[in-house]
C-alpha positions as CSV (number, residue, x, y, z in Angstrom):
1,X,-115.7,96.0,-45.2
2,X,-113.3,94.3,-47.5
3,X,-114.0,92.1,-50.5
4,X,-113.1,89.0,-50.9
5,X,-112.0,87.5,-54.4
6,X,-111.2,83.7,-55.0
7,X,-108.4,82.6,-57.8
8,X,-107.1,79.4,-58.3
9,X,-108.0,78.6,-54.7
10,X,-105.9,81.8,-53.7
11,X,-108.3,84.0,-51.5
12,X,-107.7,87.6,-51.9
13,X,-109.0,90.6,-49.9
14,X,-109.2,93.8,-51.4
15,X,-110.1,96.6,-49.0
16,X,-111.4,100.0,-49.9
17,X,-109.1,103.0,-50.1
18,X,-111.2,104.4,-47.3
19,X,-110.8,101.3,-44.6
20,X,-108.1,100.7,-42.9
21,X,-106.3,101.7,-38.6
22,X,-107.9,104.9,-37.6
23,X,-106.3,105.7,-34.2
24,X,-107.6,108.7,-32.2
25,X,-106.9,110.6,-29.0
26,X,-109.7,110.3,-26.2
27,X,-110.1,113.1,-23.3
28,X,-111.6,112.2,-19.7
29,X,-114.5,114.3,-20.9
30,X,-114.6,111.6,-24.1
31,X,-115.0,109.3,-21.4
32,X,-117.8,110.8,-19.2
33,X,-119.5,111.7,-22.4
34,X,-119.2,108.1,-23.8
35,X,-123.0,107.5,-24.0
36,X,-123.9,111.2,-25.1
37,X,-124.3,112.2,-28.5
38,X,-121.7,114.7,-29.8
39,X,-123.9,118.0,-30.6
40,X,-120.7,119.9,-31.5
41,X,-118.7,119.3,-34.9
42,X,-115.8,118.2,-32.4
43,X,-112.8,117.0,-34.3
44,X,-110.9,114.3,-32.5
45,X,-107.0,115.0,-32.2
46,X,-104.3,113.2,-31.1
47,X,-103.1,113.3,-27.5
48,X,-99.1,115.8,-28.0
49,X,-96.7,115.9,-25.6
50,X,-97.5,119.7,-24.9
51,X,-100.5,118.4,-23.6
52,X,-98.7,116.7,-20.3
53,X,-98.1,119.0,-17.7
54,X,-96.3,116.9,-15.5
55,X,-94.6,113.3,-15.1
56,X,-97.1,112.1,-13.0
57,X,-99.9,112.3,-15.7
58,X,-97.9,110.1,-17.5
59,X,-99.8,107.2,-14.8
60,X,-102.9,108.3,-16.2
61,X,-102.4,107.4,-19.9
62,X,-103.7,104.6,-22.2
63,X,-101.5,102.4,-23.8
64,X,-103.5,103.5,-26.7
65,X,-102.6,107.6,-25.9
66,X,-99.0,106.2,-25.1
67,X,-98.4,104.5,-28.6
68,X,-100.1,107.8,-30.1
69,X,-97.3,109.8,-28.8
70,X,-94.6,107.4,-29.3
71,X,-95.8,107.4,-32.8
72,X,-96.3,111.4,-33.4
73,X,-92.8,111.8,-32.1
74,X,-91.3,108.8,-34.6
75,X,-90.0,106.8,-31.6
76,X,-89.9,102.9,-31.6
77,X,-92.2,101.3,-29.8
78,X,-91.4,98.0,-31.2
79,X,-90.2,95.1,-28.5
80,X,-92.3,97.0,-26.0
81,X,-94.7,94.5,-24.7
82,X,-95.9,96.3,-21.0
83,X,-97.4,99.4,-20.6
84,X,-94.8,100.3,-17.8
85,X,-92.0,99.8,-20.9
86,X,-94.4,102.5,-23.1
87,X,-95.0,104.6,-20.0
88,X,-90.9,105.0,-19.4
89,X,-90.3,106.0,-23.0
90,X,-93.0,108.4,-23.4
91,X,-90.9,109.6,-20.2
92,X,-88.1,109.9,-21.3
93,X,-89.3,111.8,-24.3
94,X,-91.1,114.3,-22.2
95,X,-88.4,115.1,-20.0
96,X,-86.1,115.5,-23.3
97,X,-89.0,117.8,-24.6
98,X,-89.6,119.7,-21.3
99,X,-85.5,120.5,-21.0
100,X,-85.1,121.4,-24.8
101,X,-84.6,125.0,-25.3
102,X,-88.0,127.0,-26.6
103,X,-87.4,129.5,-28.9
């Protein structure tokens, strides 16, 4: 939680080196499982674009898991206020990926 310091009327918040945005991929099975304890020393990862298998689970995707992407492959996202504007660039981006050669 941050601190709060006053000066000269100025409030200042100093946060810990540990706080701050932690964003992390969730599965369908993160989902069911929402109430159930994890057991397992499961580390939670970050939704990739070899995960997608197809365009049409692109309709199946947060806005949070669509940022993640957008973000892991250093594209813009900036302006885009609907999910439907996320959704078409993490679209575009797959179908860049999916026609890129594979060595």
């Amino acid at each position: 939680m941050p601190n709060s310091a006053s000066h000269d009327g100025i409030e200042e918040i100093v946060m810990d080196e540990n706080e701050g945005i932690n964003v992390f991929a969730s599965t369908s099975d993160d989902v069911e499982n929402a109430g159930a304890s994890q057991t397992n020393n499961e580390v939670k990862r970050f939704i990739s674009l070899s995960d997608i298998k197809s365009e049409n689970e692109l309709d199946s995707l947060s806005v949070k898991q669509l940022k993640e992407i957008l973000m892991l492959n250093r594209v813009d996202f900036r302006g885009c206020c609907e999910k439907d504007e996320l959704k078409e660039r993490v679209r575009r981006l797959f179908l860049s990926h999916k026609a890129a050669p594979r060595k």
